[in-house]
C-alpha positions as CSV (number, residue, x, y, z in Angstrom):
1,X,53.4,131.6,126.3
2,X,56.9,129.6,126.1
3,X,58.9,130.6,123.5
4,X,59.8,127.7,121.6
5,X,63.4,126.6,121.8
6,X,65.6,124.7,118.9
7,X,69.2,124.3,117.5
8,X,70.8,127.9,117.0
9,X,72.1,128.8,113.9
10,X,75.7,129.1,115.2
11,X,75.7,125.8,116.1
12,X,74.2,124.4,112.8
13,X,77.4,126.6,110.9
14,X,80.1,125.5,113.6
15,X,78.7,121.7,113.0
16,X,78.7,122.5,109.3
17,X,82.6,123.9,109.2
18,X,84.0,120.9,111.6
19,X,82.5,118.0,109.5
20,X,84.2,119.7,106.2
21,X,87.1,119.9,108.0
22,X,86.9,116.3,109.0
23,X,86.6,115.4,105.8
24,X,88.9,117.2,104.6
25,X,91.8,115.4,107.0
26,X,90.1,111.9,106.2
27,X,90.9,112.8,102.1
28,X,94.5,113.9,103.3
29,X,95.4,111.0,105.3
30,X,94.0,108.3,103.1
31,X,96.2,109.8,100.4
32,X,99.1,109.9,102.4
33,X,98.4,105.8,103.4
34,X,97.6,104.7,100.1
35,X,101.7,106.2,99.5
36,X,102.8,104.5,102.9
37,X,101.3,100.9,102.0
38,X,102.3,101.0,98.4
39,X,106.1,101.9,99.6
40,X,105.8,99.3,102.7
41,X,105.2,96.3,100.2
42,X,108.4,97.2,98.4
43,X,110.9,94.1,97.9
44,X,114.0,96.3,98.0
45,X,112.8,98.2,101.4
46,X,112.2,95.0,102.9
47,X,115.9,93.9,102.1
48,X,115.2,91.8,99.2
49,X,116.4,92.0,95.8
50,X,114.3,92.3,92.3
51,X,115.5,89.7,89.6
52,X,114.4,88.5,86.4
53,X,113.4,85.0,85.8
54,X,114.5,82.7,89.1
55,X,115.7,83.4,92.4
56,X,119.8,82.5,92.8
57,X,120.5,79.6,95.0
58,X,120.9,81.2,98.7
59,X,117.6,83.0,97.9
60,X,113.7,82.1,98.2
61,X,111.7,84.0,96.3
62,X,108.3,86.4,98.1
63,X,105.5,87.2,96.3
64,X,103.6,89.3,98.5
65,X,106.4,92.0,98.1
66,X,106.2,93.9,94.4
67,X,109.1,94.3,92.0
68,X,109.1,97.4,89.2
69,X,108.3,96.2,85.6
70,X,111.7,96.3,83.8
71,X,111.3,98.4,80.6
72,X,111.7,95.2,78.2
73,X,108.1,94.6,80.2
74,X,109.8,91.4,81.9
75,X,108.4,90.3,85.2
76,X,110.9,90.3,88.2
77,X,110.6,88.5,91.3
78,X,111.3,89.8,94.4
79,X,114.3,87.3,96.5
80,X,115.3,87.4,99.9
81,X,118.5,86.1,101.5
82,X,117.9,82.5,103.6
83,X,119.6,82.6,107.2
C-alpha cells in the first residue's frame, strides 16, 4: 500500500504567513503613493504659483496642478512662468 502524499502542513502555514505579509506591504505602499501623487500634482512644487481670480500677464494658468482652498473658501488657480 502507498501512502498517500499531499501538501504538508508547514507549507500551508509558511504560504499562509507570506501572503499576510504581502499584503501587508501592498496596504503600506499604496498609502505611502496615494501621499506621493497627491504632493507630485502640487502647483507650488512644480514651480508655479497659486493666485486668486486670473493669472498675471507673464503667466498661463494649469489646471491639472491643484491649489489649497484659501480660507475665505476662494478658488485659486495655479500659474506658471512663460519662457
Amino acid at each position: 500500500m502507498k501512502k498517500a502524499q499531499g501538501i504538508s502542513i508547514n507549507v500551508i502555514v509558511v504560504a499562509a504567513i507570506a501572503l499576510l505579509v504581502l499584503v501587508v506591504l501592498s496596504v503600506v505602499f499604496l498609502g505611502r503613493f496615494g501621499l506621493f501623487t497627491q504632493q507630485s500634482a502640487d502647483c507650488e512644487n512644480k514651480g508655479g504659483r497659486c493666485v486668486v481670480g486670473d493669472c498675471p500677464s507673464g503667466t498661463n494658468s494649469y489646471a491639472a496642478w491643484t491649489c489649497p482652498e484659501t480660507t475665505s473658501g476662494a478658488s485659486q488657480t495655479c500659474c506658471i512662468n512663460v519662457q
